[in-house]
C-alpha positions in Angstrom: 0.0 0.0 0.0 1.3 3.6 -0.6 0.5 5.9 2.0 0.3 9.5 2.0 2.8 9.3 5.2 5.6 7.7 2.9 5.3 9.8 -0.3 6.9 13.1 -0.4 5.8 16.4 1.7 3.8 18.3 0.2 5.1 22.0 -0.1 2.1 23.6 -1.1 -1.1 21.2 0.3 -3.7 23.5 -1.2 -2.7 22.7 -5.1 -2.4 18.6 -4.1 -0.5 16.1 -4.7 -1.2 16.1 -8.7 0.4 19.7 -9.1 3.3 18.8 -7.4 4.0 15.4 -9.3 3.6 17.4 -12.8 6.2 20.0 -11.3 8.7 17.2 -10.4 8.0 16.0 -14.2 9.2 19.5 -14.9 12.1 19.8 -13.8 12.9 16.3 -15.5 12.2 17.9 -19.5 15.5 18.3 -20.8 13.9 20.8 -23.8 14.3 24.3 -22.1 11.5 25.4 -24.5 9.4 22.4 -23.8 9.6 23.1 -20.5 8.5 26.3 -20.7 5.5 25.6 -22.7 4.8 22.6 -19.7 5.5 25.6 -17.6 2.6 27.5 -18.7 0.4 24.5 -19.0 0.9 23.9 -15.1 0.2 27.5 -14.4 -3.2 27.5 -16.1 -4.3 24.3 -14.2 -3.1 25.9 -11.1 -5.1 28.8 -12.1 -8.4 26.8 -12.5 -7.8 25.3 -9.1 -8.9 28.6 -7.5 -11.2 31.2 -10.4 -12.4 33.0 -7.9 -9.3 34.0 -7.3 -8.7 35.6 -10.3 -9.8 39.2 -10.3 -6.8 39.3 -7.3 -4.2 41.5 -8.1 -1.2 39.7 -9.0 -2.8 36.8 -9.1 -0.8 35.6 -12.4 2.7 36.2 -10.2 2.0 34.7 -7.1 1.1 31.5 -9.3 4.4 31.7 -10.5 6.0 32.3 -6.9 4.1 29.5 -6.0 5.7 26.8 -8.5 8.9 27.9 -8.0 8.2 27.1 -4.4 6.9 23.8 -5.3 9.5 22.9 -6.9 12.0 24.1 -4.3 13.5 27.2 -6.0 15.5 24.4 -8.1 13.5 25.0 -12.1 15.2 26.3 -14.7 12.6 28.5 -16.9 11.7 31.9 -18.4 9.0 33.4 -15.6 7.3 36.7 -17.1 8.2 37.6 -13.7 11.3 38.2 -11.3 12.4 34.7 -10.1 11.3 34.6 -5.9 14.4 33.8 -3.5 14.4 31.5 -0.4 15.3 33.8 1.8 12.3 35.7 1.2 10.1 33.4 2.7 12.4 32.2 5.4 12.7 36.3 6.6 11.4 35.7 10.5 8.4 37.7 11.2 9.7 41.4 12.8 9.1 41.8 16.9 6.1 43.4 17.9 7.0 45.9 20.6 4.7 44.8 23.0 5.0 46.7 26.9 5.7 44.8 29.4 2.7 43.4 31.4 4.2 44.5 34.6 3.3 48.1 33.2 0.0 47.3 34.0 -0.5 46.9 38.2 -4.2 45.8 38.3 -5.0 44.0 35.3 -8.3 43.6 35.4 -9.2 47.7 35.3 -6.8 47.3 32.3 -4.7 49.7 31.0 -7.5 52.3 30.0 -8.1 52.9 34.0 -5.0 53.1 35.2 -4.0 55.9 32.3 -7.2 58.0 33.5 -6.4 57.8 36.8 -3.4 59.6 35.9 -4.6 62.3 33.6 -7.3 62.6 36.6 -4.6 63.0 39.3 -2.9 65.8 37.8 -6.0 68.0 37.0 -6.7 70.6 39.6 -9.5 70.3 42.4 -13.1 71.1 41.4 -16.4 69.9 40.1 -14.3 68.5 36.7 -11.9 66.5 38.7 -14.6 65.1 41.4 -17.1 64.1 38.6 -14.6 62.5 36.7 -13.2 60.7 39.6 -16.6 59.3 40.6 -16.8 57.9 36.7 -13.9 56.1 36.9 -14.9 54.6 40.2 -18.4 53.7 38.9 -16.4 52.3 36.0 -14.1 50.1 37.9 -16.7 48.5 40.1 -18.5 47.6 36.9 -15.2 45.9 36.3 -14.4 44.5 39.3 -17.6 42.6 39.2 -17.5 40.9 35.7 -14.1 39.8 36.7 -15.5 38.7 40.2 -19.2 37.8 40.4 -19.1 38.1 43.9 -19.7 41.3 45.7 -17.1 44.1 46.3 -17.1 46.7 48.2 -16.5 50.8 47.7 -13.1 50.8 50.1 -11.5 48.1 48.2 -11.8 50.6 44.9 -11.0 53.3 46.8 -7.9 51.5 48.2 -7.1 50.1 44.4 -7.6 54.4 43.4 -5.2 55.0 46.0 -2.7 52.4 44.5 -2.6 53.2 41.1 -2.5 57.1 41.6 -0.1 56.6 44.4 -1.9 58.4 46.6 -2.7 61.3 45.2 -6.1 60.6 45.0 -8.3 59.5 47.9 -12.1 59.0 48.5 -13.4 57.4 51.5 -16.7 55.4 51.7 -18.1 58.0 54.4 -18.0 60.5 52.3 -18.6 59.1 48.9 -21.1 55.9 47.7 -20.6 54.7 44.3 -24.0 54.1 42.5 -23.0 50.5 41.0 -23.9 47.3 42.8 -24.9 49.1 46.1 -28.1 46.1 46.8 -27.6 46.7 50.2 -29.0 50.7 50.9 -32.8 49.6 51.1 -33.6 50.9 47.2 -33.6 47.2 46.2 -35.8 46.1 48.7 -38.3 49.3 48.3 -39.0 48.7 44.8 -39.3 45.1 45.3 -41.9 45.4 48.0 -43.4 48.1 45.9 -43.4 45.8 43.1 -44.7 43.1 44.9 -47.8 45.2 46.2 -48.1 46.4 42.7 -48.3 42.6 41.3 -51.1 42.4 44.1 -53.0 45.0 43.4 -52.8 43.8 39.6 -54.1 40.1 40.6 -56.8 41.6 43.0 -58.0 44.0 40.5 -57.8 41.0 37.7 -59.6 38.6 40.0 -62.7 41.3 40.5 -62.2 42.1 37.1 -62.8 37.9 36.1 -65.2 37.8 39.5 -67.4 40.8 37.1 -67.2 38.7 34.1 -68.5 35.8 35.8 -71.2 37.2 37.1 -72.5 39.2 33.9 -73.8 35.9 32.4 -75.7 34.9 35.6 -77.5 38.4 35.9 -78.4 37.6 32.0 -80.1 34.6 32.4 -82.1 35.9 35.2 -83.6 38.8 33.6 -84.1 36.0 30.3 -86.1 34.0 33.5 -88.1 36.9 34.7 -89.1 38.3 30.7 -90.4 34.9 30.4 
């Protein structure tokens, strides 16, 4: 049997294993001008592997680039375009100047917070700087909580505040509430009770509402009884 796992690697998958055995019976013509009309021949049935891909830009030179890699850089032919190099596709991919993570101290505010807190720490005091401060706060509770579903409370972001502005900022929970995730003041529990005796006064008034309706059809057939 002649498995794919003892024939030769393919260089190029996507064209199969038929593209690659005509370019091996390429390089193997001993007619340069032969093999440049075989040449051709390969490029238009690598061509009408992919027609969609024809109204790309190029498209007739990266098939070319592509058979040259196919047959390892090592085919001796006239290409209507400049002959690829090895090294071009061996060049390692350039560093991407990430920063470094210890940049960030809190990672879960992310890098946004931490570079307001900054530009808010250097503005002077007044209604700007206090409304933008209580933003940012709101903000980073918001966070706080999709990173940890469980509760938090306001002087563990006024401590993380304090951190990352190294102190030059400071809010303290007597003072200042933050309006996120505060289940515990009494609102919650006021609009659920007055939801609740809303839902009851909805079901009472529904069930005098059906109580009505049933009794329209009695108070019909008696007056039918008594016109009789």
């Amino acid at each position: 049997m002649d498995y794919n796992t003892q024939r030769n690697k393919l260089a190029l998958p996507e064209y199969g294993r038929h593209i690659q055995r005509m370019v091996e019976y390429l390089r193997t013509i001993p007619d340069r001008k032969k093999r440049n009309e075989q040449a051709h021949a390969v490029i238009g049935v690598m061509g009408s592997l992919f027609p969609y891909l024809r109204d790309i830009n190029d498209f007739k030179h990266k098939l070319w680039d592509h058979l040259f890699i196919i047959a390892d850089f090592d085919l001796d032919i006239d290409s209507p375009y400049p002959r690829p190099e090895p090294i071009t596709f061996e060049e390692k991919p350039r560093r991407v100047p990430y920063t470094s993570p210890d940049t960030i101290k809190l990672k879960h505010y992310g890098r946004g917070v931490q570079d307001m807190l900054e530009s808010i720490a250097e503005l002077p005091n007044g209604e700007k700087r206090s409304y933008s401060i209580m933003a940012v706060a709101n903000h980073m509770k918001k966070a706080y909580l999709a990173w940890n579903k469980e509760s938090v409370s306001d002087d563990m972001i006024y401590k993380d505040i304090e951190r990352l502005t190294k102190g030059r900022v400071i809010m303290s929970s007597d003072t200042t509430r933050l309006s996120v995730g505060n289940y515990g003041n009494g609102n919650g529990n006021s609009n659920g009770n007055s939801s609740s005796s809303n839902s009851g006064s909805n079901s009472n008034s529904s069930n005098s509402n059906g109580q009505s309706r049933q009794k329209r059809p009695l108070l019909q057939q008696r007056r039918r009884i008594t016109n009789k």
